[in-house]
Biotite code that builds the C-alpha atoms (Angstrom):
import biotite.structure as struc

atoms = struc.array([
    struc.Atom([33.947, 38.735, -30.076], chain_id="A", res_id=1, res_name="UNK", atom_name="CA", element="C"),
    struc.Atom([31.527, 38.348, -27.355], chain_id="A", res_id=2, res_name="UNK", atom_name="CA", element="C"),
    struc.Atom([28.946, 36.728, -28.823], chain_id="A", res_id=3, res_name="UNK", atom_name="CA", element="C"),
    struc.Atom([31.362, 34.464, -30.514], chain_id="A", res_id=4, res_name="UNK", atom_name="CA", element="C"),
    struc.Atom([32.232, 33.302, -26.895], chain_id="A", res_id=5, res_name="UNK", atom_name="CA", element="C"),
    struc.Atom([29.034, 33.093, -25.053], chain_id="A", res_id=6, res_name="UNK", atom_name="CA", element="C"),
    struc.Atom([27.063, 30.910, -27.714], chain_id="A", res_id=7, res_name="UNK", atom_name="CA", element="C"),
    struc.Atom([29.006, 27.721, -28.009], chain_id="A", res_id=8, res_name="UNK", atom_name="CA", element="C"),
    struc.Atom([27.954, 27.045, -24.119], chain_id="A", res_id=9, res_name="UNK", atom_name="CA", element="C"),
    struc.Atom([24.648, 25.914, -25.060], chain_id="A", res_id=10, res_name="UNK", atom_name="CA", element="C"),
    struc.Atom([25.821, 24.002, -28.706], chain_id="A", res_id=11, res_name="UNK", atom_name="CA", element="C"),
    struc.Atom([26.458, 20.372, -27.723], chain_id="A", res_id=12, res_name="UNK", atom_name="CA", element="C"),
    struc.Atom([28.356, 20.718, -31.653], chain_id="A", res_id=13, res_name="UNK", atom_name="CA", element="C"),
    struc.Atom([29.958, 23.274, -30.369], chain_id="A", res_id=14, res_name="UNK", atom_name="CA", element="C"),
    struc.Atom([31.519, 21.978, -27.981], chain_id="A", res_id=15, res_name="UNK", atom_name="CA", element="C"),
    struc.Atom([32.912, 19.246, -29.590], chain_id="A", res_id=16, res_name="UNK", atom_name="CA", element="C"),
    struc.Atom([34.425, 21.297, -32.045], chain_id="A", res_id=17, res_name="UNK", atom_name="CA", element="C"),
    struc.Atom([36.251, 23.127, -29.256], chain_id="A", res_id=18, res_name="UNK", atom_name="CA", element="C"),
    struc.Atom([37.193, 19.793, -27.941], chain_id="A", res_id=19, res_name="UNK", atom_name="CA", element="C"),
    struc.Atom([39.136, 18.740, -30.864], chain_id="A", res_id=20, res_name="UNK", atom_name="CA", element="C"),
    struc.Atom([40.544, 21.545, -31.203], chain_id="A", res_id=21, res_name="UNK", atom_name="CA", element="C"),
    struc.Atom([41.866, 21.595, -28.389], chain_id="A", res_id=22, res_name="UNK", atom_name="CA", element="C"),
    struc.Atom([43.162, 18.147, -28.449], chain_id="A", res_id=23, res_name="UNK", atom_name="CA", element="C"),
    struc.Atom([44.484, 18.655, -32.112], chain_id="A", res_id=24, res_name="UNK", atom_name="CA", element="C"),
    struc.Atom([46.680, 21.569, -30.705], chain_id="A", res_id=25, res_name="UNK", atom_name="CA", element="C"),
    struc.Atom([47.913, 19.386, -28.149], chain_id="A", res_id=26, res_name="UNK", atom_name="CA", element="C"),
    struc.Atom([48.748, 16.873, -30.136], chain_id="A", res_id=27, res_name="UNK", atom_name="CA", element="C"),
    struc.Atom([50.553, 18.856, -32.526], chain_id="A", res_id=28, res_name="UNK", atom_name="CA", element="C"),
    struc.Atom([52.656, 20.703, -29.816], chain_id="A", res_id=29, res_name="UNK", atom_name="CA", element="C"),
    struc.Atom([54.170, 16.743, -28.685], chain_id="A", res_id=30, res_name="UNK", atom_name="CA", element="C"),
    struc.Atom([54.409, 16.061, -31.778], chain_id="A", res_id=31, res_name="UNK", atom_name="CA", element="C"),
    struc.Atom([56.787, 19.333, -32.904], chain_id="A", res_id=32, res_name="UNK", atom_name="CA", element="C"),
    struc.Atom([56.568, 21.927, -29.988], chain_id="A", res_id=33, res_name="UNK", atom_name="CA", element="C"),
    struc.Atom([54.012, 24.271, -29.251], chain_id="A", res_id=34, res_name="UNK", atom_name="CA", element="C"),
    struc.Atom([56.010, 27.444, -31.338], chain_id="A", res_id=35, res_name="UNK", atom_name="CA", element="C"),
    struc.Atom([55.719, 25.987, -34.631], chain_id="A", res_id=36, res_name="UNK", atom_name="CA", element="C"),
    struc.Atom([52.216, 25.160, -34.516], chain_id="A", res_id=37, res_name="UNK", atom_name="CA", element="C"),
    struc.Atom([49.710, 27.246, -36.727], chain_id="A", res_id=38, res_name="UNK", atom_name="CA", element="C"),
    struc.Atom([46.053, 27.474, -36.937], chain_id="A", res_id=39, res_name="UNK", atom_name="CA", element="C"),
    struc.Atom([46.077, 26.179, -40.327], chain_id="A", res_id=40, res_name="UNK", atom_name="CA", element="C"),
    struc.Atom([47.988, 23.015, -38.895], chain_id="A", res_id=41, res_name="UNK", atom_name="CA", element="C"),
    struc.Atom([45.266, 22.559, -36.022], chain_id="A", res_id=42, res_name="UNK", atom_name="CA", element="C"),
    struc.Atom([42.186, 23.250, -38.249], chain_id="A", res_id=43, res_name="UNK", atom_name="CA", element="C"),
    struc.Atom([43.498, 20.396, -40.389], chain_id="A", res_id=44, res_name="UNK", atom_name="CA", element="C"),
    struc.Atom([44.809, 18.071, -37.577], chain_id="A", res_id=45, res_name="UNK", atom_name="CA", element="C"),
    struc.Atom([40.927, 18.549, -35.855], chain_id="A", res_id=46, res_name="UNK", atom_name="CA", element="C"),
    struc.Atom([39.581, 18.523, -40.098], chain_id="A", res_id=47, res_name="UNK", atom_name="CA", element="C"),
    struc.Atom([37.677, 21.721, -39.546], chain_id="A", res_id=48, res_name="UNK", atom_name="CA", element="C"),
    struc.Atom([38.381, 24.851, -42.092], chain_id="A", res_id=49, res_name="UNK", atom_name="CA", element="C"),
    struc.Atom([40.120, 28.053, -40.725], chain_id="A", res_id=50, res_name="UNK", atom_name="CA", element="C"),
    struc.Atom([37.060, 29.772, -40.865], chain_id="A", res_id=51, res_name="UNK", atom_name="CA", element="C"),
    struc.Atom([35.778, 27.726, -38.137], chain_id="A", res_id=52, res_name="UNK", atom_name="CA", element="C"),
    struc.Atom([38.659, 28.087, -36.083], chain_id="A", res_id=53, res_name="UNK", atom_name="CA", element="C"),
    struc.Atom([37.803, 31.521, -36.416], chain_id="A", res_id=54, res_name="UNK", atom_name="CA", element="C"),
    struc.Atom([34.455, 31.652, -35.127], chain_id="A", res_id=55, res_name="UNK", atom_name="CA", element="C"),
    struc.Atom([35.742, 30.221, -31.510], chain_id="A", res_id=56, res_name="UNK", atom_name="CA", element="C"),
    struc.Atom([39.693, 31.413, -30.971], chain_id="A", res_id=57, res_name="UNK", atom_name="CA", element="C"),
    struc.Atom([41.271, 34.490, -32.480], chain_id="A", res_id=58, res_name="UNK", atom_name="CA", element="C"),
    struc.Atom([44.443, 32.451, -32.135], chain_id="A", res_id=59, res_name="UNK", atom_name="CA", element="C"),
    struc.Atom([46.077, 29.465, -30.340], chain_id="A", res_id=60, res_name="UNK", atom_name="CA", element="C"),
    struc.Atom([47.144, 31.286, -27.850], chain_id="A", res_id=61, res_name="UNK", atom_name="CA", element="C"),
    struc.Atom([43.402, 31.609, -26.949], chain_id="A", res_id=62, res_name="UNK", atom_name="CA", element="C"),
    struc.Atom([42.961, 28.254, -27.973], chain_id="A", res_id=63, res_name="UNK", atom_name="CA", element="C"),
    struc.Atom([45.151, 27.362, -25.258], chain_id="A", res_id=64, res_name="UNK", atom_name="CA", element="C"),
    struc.Atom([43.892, 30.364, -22.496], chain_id="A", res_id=65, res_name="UNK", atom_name="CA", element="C"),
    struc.Atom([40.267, 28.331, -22.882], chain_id="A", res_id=66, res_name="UNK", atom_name="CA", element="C"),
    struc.Atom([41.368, 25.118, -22.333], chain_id="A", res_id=67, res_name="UNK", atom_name="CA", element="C"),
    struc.Atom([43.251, 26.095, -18.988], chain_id="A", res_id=68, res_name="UNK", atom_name="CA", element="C"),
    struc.Atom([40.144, 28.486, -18.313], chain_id="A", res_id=69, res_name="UNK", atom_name="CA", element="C"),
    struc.Atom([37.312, 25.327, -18.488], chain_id="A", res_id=70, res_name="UNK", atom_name="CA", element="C"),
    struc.Atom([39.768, 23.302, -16.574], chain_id="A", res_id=71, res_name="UNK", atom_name="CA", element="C"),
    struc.Atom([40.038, 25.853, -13.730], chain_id="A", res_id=72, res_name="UNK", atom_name="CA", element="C"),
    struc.Atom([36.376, 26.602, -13.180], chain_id="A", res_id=73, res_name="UNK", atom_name="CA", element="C"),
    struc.Atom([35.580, 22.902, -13.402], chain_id="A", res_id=74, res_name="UNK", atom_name="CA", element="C"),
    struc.Atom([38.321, 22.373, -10.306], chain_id="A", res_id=75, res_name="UNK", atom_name="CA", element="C"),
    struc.Atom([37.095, 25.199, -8.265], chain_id="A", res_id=76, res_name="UNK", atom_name="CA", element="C"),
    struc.Atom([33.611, 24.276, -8.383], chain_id="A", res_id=77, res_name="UNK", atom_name="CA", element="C"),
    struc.Atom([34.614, 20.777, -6.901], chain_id="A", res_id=78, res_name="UNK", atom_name="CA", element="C"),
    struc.Atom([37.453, 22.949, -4.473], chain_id="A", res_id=79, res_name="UNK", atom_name="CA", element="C"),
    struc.Atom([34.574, 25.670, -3.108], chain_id="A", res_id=80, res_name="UNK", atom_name="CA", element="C"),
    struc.Atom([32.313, 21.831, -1.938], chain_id="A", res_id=81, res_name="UNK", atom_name="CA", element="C"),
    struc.Atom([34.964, 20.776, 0.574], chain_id="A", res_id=82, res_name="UNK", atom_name="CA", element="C"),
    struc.Atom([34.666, 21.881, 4.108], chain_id="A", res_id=83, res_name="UNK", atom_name="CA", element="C"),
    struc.Atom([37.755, 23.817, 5.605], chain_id="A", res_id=84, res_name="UNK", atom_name="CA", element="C"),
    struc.Atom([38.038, 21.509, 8.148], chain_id="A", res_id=85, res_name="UNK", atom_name="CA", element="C"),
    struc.Atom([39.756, 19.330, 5.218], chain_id="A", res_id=86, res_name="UNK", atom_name="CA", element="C"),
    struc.Atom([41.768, 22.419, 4.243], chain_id="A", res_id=87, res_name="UNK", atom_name="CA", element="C"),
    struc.Atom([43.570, 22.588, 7.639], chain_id="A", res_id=88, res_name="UNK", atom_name="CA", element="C"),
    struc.Atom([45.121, 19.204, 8.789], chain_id="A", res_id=89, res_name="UNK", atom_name="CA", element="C"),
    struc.Atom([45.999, 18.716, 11.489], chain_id="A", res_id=90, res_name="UNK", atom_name="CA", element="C"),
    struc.Atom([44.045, 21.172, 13.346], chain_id="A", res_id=91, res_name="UNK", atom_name="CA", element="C"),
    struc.Atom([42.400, 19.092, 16.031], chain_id="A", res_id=92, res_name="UNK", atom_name="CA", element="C"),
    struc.Atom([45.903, 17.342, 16.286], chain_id="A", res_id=93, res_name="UNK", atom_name="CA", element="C"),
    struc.Atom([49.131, 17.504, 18.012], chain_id="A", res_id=94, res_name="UNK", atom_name="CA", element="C"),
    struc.Atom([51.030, 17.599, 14.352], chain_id="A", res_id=95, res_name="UNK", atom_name="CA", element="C"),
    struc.Atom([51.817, 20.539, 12.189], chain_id="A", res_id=96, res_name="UNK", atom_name="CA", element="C"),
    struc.Atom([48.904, 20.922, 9.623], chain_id="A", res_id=97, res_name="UNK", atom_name="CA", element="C"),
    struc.Atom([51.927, 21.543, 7.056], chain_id="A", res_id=98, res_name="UNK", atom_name="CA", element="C"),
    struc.Atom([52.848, 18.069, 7.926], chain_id="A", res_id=99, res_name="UNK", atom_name="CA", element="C"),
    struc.Atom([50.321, 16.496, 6.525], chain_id="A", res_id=100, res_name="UNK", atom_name="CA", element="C"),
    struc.Atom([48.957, 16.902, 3.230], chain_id="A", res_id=101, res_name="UNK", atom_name="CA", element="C"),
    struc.Atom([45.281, 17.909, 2.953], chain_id="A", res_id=102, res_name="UNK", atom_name="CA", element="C"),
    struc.Atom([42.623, 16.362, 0.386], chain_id="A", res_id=103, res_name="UNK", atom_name="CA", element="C"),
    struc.Atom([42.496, 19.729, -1.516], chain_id="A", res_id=104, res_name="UNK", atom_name="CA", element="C"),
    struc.Atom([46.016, 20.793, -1.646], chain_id="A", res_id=105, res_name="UNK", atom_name="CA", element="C"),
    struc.Atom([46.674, 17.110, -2.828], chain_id="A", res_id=106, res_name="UNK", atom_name="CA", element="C"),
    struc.Atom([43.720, 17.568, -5.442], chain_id="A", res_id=107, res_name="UNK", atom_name="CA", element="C"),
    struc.Atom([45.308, 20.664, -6.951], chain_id="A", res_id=108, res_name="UNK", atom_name="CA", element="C"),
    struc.Atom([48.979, 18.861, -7.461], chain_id="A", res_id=109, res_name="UNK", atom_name="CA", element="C"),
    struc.Atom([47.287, 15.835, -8.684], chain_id="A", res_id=110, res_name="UNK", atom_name="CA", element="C"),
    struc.Atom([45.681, 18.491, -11.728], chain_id="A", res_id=111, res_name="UNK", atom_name="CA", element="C"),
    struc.Atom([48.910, 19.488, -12.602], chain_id="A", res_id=112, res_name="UNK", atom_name="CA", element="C"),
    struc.Atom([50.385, 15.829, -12.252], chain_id="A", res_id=113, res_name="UNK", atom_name="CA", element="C"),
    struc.Atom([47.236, 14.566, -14.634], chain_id="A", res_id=114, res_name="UNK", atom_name="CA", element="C"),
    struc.Atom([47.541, 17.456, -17.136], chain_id="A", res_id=115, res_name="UNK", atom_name="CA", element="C"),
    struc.Atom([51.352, 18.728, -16.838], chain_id="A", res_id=116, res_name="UNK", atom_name="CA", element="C"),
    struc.Atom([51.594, 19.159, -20.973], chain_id="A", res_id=117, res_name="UNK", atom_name="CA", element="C"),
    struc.Atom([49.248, 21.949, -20.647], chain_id="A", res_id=118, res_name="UNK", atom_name="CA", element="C"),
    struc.Atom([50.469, 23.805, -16.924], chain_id="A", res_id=119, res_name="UNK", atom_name="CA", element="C"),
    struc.Atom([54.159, 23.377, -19.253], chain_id="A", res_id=120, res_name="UNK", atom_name="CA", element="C"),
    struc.Atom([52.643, 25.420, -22.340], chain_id="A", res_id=121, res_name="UNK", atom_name="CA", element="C"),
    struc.Atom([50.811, 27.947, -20.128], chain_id="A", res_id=122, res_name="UNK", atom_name="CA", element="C"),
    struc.Atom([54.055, 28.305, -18.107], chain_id="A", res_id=123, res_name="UNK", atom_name="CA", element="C"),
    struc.Atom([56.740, 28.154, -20.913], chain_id="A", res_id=124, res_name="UNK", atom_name="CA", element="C"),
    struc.Atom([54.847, 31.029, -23.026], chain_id="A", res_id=125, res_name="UNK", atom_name="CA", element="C"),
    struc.Atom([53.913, 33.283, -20.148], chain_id="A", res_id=126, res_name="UNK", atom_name="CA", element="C"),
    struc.Atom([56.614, 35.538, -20.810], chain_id="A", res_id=127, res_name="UNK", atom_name="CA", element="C"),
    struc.Atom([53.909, 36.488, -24.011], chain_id="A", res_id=128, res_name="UNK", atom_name="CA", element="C"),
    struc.Atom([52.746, 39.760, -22.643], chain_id="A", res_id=129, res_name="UNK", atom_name="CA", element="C"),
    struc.Atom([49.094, 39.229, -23.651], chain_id="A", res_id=130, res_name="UNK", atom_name="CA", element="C"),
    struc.Atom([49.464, 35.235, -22.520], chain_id="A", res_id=131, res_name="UNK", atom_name="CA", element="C"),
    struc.Atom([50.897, 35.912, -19.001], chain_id="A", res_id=132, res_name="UNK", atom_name="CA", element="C"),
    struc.Atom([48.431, 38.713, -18.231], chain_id="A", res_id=133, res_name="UNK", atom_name="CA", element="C"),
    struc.Atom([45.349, 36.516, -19.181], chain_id="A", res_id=134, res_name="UNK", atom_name="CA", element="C"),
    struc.Atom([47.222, 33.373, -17.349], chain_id="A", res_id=135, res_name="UNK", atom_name="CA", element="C"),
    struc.Atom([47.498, 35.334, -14.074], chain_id="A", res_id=136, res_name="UNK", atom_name="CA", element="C"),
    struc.Atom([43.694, 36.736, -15.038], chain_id="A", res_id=137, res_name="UNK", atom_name="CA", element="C"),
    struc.Atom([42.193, 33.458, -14.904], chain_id="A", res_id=138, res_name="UNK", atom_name="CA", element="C"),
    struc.Atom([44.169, 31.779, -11.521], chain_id="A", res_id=139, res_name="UNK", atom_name="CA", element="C"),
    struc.Atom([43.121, 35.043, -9.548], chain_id="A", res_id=140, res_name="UNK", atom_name="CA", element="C"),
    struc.Atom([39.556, 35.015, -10.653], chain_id="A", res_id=141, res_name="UNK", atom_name="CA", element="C"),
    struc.Atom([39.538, 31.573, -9.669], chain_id="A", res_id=142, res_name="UNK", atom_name="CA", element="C"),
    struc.Atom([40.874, 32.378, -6.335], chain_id="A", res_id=143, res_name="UNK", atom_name="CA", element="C"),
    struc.Atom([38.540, 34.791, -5.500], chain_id="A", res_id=144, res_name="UNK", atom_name="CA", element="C"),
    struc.Atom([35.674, 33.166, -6.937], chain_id="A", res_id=145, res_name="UNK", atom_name="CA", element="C"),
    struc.Atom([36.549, 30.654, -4.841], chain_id="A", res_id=146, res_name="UNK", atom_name="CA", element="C"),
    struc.Atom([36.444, 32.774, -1.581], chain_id="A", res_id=147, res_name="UNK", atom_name="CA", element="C"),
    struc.Atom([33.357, 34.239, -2.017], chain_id="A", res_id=148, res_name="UNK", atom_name="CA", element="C"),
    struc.Atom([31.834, 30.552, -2.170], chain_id="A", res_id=149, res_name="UNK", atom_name="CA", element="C"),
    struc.Atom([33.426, 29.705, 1.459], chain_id="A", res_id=150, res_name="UNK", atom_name="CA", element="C"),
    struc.Atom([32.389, 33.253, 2.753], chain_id="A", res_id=151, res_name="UNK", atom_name="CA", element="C"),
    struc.Atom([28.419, 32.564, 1.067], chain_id="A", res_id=152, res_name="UNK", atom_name="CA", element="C"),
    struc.Atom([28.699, 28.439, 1.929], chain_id="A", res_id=153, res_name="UNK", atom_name="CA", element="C"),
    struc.Atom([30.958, 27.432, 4.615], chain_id="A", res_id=154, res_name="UNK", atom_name="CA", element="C"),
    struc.Atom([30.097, 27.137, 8.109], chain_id="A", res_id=155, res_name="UNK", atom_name="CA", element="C"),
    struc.Atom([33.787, 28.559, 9.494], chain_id="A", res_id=156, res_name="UNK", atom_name="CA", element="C"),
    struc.Atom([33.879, 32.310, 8.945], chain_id="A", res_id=157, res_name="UNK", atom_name="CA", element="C"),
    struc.Atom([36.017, 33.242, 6.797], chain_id="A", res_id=158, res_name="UNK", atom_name="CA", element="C"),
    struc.Atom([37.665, 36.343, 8.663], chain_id="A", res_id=159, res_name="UNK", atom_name="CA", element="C"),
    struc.Atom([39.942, 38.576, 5.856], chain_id="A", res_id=160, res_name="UNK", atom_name="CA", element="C"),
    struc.Atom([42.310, 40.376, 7.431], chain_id="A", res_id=161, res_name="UNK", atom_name="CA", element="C"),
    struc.Atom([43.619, 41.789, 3.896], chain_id="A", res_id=162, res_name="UNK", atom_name="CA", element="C"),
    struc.Atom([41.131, 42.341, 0.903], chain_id="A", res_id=163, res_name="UNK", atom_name="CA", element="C"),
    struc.Atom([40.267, 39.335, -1.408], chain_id="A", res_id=164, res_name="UNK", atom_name="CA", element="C"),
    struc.Atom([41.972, 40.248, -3.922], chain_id="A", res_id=165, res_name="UNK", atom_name="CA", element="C"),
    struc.Atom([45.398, 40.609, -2.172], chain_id="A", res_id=166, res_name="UNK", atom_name="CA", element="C"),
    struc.Atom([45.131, 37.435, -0.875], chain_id="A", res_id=167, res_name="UNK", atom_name="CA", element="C"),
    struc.Atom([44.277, 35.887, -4.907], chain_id="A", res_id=168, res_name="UNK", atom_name="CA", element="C"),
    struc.Atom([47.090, 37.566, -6.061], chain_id="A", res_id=169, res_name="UNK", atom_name="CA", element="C"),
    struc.Atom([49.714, 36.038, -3.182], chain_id="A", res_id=170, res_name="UNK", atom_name="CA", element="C"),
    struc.Atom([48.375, 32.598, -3.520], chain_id="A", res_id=171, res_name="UNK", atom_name="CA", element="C"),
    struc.Atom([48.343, 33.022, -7.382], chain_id="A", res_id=172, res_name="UNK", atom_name="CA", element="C"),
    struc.Atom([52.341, 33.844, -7.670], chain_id="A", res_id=173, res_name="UNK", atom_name="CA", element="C"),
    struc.Atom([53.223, 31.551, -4.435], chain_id="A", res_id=174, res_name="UNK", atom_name="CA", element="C"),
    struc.Atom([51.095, 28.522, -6.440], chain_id="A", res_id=175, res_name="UNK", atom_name="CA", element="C"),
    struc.Atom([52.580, 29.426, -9.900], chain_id="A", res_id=176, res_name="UNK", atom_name="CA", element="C"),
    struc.Atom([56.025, 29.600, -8.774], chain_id="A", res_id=177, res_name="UNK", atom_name="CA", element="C"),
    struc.Atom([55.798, 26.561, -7.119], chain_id="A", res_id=178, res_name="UNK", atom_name="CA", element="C"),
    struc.Atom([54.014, 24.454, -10.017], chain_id="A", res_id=179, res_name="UNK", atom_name="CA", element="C"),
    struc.Atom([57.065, 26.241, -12.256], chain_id="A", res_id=180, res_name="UNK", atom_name="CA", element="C"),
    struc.Atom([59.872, 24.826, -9.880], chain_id="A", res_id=181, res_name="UNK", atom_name="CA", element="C"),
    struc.Atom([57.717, 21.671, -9.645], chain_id="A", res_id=182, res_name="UNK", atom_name="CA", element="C"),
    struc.Atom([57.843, 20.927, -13.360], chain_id="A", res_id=183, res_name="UNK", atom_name="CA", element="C"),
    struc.Atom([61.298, 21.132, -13.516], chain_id="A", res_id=184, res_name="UNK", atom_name="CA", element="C"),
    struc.Atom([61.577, 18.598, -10.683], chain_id="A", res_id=185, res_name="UNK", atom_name="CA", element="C"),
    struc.Atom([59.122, 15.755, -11.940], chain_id="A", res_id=186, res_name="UNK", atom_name="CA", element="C"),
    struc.Atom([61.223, 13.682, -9.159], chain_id="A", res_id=187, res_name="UNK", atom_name="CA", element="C"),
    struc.Atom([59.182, 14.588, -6.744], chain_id="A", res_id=188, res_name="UNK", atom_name="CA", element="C"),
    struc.Atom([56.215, 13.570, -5.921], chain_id="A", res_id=189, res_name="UNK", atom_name="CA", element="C"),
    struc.Atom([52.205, 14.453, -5.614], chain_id="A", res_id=190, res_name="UNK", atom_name="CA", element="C"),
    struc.Atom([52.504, 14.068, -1.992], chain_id="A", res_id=191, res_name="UNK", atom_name="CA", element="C"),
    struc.Atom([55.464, 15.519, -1.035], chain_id="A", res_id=192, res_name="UNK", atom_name="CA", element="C"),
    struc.Atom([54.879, 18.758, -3.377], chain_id="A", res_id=193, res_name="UNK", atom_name="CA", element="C"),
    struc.Atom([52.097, 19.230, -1.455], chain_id="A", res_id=194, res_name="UNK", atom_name="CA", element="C"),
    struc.Atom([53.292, 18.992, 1.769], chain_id="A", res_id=195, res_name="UNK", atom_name="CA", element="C"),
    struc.Atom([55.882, 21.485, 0.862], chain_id="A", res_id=196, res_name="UNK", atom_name="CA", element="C"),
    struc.Atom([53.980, 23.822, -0.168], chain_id="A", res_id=197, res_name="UNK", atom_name="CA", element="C"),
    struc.Atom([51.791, 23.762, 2.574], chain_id="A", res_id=198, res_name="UNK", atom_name="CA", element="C"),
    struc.Atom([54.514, 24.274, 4.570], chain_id="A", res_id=199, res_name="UNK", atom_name="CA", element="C"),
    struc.Atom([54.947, 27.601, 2.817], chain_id="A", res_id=200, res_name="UNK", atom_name="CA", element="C"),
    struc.Atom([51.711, 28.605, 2.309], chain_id="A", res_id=201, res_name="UNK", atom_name="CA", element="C"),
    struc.Atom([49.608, 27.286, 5.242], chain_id="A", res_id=202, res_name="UNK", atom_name="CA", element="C"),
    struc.Atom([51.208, 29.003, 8.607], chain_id="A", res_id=203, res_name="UNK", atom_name="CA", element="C"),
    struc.Atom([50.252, 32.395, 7.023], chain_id="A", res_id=204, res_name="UNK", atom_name="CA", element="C"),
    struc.Atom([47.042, 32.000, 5.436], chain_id="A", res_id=205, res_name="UNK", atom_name="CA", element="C"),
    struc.Atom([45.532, 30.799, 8.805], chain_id="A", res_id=206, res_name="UNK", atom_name="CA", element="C"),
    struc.Atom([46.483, 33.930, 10.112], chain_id="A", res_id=207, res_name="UNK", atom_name="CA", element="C"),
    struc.Atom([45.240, 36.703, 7.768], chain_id="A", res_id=208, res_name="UNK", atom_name="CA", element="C"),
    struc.Atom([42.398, 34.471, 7.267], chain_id="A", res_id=209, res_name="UNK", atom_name="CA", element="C"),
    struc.Atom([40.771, 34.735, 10.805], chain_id="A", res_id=210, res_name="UNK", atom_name="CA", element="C"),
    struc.Atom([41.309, 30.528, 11.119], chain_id="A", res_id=211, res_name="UNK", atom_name="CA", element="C"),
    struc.Atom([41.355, 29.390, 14.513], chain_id="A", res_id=212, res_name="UNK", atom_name="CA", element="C"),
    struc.Atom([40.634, 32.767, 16.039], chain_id="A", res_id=213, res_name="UNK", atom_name="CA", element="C"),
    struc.Atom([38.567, 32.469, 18.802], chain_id="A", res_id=214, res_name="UNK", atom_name="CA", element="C"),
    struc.Atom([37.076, 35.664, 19.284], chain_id="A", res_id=215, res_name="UNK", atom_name="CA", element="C"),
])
């Protein structure tokens, strides 16, 4: 299973195989809902046998699982390059930094704007004991792969007052929840999603995270 995984990341054929795959399942799932889509349907919708589908997913639901997975690391890679000082607005102000919404907040709503078929899959199925656990897997490694960057790269300390982990897991459920209530509200918009939830999430992070401390 293992190997299956790892050697694809250096097969430029490979890839593109996963690609279409990956489109063909999302194309099916407009098309006639994401339940009543099988493997055989998405090996011939991407004109690949099953066998082949085989050799990269066990099933869709990993199908799907990699698709979210590649689109994660690929956002915190560009998330972990921005400063905190852009994480915090309003910090050298005389507004709220909930007030106004910050480049990376906005970045992480604008994902879920951009790909909101996907975030409505991943969400919809979660209750899928196997597909929830491996959903909530891949956020919190995210998060915490994305606060080890800031505490290796970034000038501001970052000061834990609770371990890592903890501090994944909170902004895992708090983001979740909020991209769950979100969907169900397309009304809304970018902006304003994300200066609500900063307004949730901000005020208490800067605390436990050491932010603004001065000594």
């Amino acid at each position: 299973m293992d190997e299956r995984r790892e050697k694809p990341k250096t097969d430029r054929r490979v890839l593109r195989t996963r690609q279409i795959l990956r489109q063909s399942l999302m194309a099916l799932a407009r098309e006639k809902g994401y339940e009543s889509v099988s493997v055989e349907e998405i090996a011939a919708r991407a004109d690949v046998g099953r066998a082949t589908f085989y050799l990269h997913y066990r099933d869709k639901e990993d199908l799907l699982l990699d698709e979210f997975s590649e689109m994660a690391r690929e956002r915190v890679e560009q998330l972990a390059q921005i400063p905190f000082a852009l994480w915090l607005p309003g910090m050298s102000e005389n507004l709220p930094a909930e007030n106004k919404p910050s480049p990376p907040f906005l970045m992480i709503f604008q994902h879920v704007a951009e790909h909101q078929e996907l975030y409505r899959l991943l969400l919809q199925n979660q209750s899928s004991g196997r597909m929830g656990q491996r959903l909530r897997e891949i956020v919190t490694e995210s998060i915490n792969t994305f606060v080890e960057a800031k505490k290796a790269s970034d000038p501001l300390p970052l000061l834990l007052e609770i371990p890592a982990d903890l501090l994944a897991a909170f902004f895992n459920g708090a983001l979740v929840g909020s991209i769950s209530w979100w969907l169900e509200h397309p009304e809304v918009s970018v902006e304003e999603m994300t200066r609500m939830f900063q307004r949730m999430f901000l005020p208490g992070a800067r605390k436990v995270m050491g932010i603004g401390k001065t000594g």
